[in-house]
N, C-alpha and C positions, 0 to 999 in steps of 0.2 A: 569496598575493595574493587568491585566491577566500574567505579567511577575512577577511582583512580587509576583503575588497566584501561580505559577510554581516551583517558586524560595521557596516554602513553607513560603510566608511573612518574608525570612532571605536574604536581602539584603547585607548581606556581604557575599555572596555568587554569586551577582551580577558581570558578566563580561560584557562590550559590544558586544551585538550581540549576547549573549550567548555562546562564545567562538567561533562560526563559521565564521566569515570574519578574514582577517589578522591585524583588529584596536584592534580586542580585546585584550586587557589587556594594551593598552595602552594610554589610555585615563584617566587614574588617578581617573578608578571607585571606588579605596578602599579608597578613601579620601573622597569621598562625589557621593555615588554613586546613590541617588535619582535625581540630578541633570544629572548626566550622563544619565538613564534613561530615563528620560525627553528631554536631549537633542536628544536620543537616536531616538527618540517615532519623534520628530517634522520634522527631519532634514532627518532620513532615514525612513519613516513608513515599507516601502516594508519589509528593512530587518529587520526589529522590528518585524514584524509580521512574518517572517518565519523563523528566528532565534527564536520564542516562539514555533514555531510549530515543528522544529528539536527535539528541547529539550525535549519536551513533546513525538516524535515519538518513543526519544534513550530512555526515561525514561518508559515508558510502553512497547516496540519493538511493534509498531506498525507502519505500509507498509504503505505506500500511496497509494490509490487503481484506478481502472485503471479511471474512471470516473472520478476522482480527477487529472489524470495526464492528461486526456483530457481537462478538463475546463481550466487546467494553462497552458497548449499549446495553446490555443485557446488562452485564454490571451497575453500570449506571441508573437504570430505569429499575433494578429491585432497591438499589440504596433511595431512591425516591418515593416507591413505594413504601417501605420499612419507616421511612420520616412520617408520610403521610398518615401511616397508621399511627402512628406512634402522638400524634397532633391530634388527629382524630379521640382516640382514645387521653387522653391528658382533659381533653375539653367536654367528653361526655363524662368519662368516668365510668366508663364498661372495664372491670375486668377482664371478659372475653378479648375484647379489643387490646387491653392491655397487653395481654400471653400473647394474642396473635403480632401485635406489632416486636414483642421481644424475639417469637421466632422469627417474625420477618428480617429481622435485624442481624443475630444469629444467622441466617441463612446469606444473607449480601455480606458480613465480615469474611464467611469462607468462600463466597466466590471472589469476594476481591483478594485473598490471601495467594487464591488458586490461580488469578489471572497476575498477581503481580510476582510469582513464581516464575510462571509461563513466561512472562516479560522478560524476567532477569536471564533466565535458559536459552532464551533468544540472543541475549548480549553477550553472554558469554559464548554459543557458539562466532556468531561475528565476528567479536574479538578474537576468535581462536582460529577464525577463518585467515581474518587479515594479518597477526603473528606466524603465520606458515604452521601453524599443530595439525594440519592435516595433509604435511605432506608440502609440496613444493608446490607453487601458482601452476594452472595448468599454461603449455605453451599456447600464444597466440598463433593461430595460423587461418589460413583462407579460408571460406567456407564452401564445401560444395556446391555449383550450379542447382540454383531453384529455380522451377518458374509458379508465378504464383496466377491463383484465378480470380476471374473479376466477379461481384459479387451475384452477378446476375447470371452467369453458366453455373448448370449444375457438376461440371467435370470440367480440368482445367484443361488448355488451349489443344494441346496433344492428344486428347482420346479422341478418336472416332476414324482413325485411319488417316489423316490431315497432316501435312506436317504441322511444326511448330510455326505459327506467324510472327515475322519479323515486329521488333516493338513498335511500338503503335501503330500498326496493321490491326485490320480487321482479319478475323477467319474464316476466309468464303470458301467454298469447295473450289476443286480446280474446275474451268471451261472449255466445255469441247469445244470443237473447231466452228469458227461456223458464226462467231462470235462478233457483233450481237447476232441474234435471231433474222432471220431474213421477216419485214414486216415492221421493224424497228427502227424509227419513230415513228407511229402511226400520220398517216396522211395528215395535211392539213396539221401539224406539228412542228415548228410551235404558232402562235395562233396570228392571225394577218395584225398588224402596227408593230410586230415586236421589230425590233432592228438589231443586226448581230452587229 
C-alpha cells in the first residue's frame, strides 16, 4: 500500500524493488503488476521496505541521518552475530550454543520487525507530508538578516562594542588620531637595496 502511495497510486509506474536490486524490470511487472507487488511485499519484505524508502530519499533528496544509520547497523551487526552463532554451534554441536544462537536470532527478527516499522512510519509521514495531510505547504518567504561567525572567534563579528564589519573586512577596533604611531616605520626601514 505505502508503495503504491509513493508510486502516486500509478502503478504502471511500478518496477520491482523500485528499480534498485538487479530483478527489477524483470519479473513481468508491466503485465500485472499488483501481483508482482504482492509477490514483492511477501517473499522479499526487507527489500520491499527499503526499496520504498530509497525512492522516497531520491524523490525528496533526503540523507539518511546518523541515528538512522546507527539503528540499521545495530540491525545488521546482531543478524550477523545470531548467523555466526548459530554456524558455530551447527559445527561443534553445543546445545548451549545452540539456545544461545536461537535467542540471538529471536532477538535480530524483532529488532528488524521494530526497525522496518520505524521505516514504514517514516514513509508514510513523507507521503503525508508531500499530499498536503498536514495542512497547506508553508509559504516561501525571505529569511531574516543573519550574520554568521568564522570558526575561529569565539562570538560573532558584533559583540564587543565594534560595529558590524563590512564583508570581507577584517574587525579591527576603531584608530585614534595620530595614526600610525609617531616612530612608525622604524629608522633604517626598509632595509638599504630594496627599491620602491
Amino acid at each position: 500500500m505505502l508503495r503504491k502511495r509513493a508510486l502516486y497510486n500509478d502503478m504502471s509506474r511500478y518496477v520491482c524493488c523500485a528499480g534498485y536490486m538487479p530483478c527489477s524490470g524483470r519479473c513481468g511487472e508491466s503485465r500485472c503488476p499488483e501481483f508482482c507487488l504482492a509477490t514483492e511485499v511477501c517473499l522479499c519484505f526487507g527489500n520491499s521496505v527499503a526499496s520504498t524508502r530509497f525512492l522516497l530519499q531520491d524523490e525528496f533528496n533526503i540523507q539518511t541521518t546518523q541515528c538512522d544509520n546507527c539503528i540499521i547497523g545495530f540491525m545488521f551487526c546482531l543478524q550477523q552475530i545470531a548467523c555466526i552463532f548459530s554456524i558455530v554451534a551447527m559445527i561443534v554441536g553445543s546445545d548451549e550454543l545452540s539456545d544461545a544462537s536461537q535467542i540471538l536470532s529471536c532477538l535480530s527478527d524483532m529488532v528488524y520487525c521494530s526497525v522496518c516499522a520505524c521505516m514504514q512510519t517514516q514513509h508514510k509521514v513523507e507521503m503525508d507530508k508531500r499530499d498536503g495531510k498536514f495542512g497547506p505547504p508553508p509559504v516561501m518567504a525571505i529569511p531574516q538578516v543573519q550574520q554568521m561567525s568564522r570558526l575561529d572567534q569565539p562570538y560573532p563579528p558584533n559583540v564587543g562594542g565594534y560595529p558590524a564589519p563590512a564583508y570581507g573586512q577584517p574587525n579591527y577596533p576603531p584608530q585614534a588620531a595620530g595614526y600610525p604611531p609617531a616612530g612608525y616605520p622604524p629608522a633604517g626601514y626598509p632595509s638599504s637595496g630594496y627599491q620602491r
